[in-house]
C-alpha positions in Angstrom: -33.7 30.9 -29.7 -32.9 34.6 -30.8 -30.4 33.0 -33.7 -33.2 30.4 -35.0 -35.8 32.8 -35.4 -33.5 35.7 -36.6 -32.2 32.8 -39.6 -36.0 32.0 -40.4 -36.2 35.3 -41.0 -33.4 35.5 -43.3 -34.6 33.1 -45.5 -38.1 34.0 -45.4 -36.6 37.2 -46.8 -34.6 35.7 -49.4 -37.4 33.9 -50.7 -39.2 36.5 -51.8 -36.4 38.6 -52.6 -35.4 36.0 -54.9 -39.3 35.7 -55.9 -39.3 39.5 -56.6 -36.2 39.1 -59.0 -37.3 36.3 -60.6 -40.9 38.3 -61.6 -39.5 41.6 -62.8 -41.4 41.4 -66.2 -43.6 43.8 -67.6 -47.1 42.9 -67.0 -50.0 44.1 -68.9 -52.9 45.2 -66.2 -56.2 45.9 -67.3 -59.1 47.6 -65.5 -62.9 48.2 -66.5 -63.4 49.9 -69.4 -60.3 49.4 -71.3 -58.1 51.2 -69.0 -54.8 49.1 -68.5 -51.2 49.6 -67.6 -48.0 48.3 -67.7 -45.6 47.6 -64.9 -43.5 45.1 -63.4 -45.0 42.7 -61.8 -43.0 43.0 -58.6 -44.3 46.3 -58.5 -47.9 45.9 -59.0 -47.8 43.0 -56.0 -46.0 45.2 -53.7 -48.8 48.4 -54.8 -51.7 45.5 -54.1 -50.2 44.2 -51.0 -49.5 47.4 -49.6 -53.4 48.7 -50.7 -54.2 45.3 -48.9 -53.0 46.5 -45.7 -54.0 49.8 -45.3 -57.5 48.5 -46.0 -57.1 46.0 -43.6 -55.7 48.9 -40.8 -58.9 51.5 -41.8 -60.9 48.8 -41.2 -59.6 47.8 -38.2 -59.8 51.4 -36.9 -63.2 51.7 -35.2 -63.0 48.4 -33.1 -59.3 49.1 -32.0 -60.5 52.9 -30.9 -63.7 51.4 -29.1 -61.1 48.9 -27.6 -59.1 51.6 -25.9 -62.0 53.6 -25.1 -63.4 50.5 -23.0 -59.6 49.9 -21.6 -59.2 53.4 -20.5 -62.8 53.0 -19.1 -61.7 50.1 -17.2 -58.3 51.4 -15.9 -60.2 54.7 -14.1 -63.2 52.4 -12.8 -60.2 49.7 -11.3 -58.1 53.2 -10.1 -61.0 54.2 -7.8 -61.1 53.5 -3.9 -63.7 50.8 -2.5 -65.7 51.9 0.0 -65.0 49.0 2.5 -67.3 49.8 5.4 -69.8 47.2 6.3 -73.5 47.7 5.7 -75.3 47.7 8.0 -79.3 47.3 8.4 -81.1 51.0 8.6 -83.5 49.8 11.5 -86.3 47.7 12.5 -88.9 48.7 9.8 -86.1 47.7 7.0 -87.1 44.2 6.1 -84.3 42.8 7.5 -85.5 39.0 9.7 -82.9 38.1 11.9 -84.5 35.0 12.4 -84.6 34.0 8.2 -81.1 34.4 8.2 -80.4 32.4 10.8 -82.3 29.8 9.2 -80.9 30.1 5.9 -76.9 30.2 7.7 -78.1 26.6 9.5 -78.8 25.3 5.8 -75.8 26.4 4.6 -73.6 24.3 7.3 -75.8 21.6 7.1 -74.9 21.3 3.4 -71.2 22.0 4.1 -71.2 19.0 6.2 -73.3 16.4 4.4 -71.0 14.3 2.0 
């Protein structure tokens, strides 16, 4: 598998090696009020393309940081120990009816077993 995508690279990069030595003309570029320059073309594509991206990467910046931020968050909230001790009710005047949950438990297996 390593060969077939290492050869689709290759010729992705010979096509546009051969596309950047096919367009090495000088190109007229003109800009707002009647500033212009000349280049080759292959050069002002590479300068756009490579503007392109690091647009594209500041841009990216504040929701890839918040990202991390929320990962890191999530790694030291996963790290810490769960207190695995039962609860247990506080005493009589708690709110806690033995009796409702009881009923509520005899629902619950008289759903399980109804098809």
């Amino acid at each position: 598998m390593r060969i077939v995508i290492g050869a689709l690279w290759l010729v992705v990069f010979l096509v546009l090696f051969a596309f950047a030595v096919n367009n090495t003309a000088i190109t007229d570029l003109h800009f707002f009020a009647g500033l212009s320059t000349r280049a080759p073309l292959i050069a002002l594509l590479l300068a756009f393309f490579i503007a392109g991206f690091a647009f594209g990467f500041i841009a990216l910046m504040p929701v890839w940081i918040r990202q991390r931020v929320e990962i890191r968050r999530l790694r030291r909230v996963a790290n810490k120990p769960v207190d695995t001790t039962p609860l247990a009710p506080r005493g009589g005047t708690s709110g806690f009816d033995v009796g409702a949950t009881d009923a509520i438990q005899s629902v619950a297996r008289g759903a399980r077993t109804t098809t």
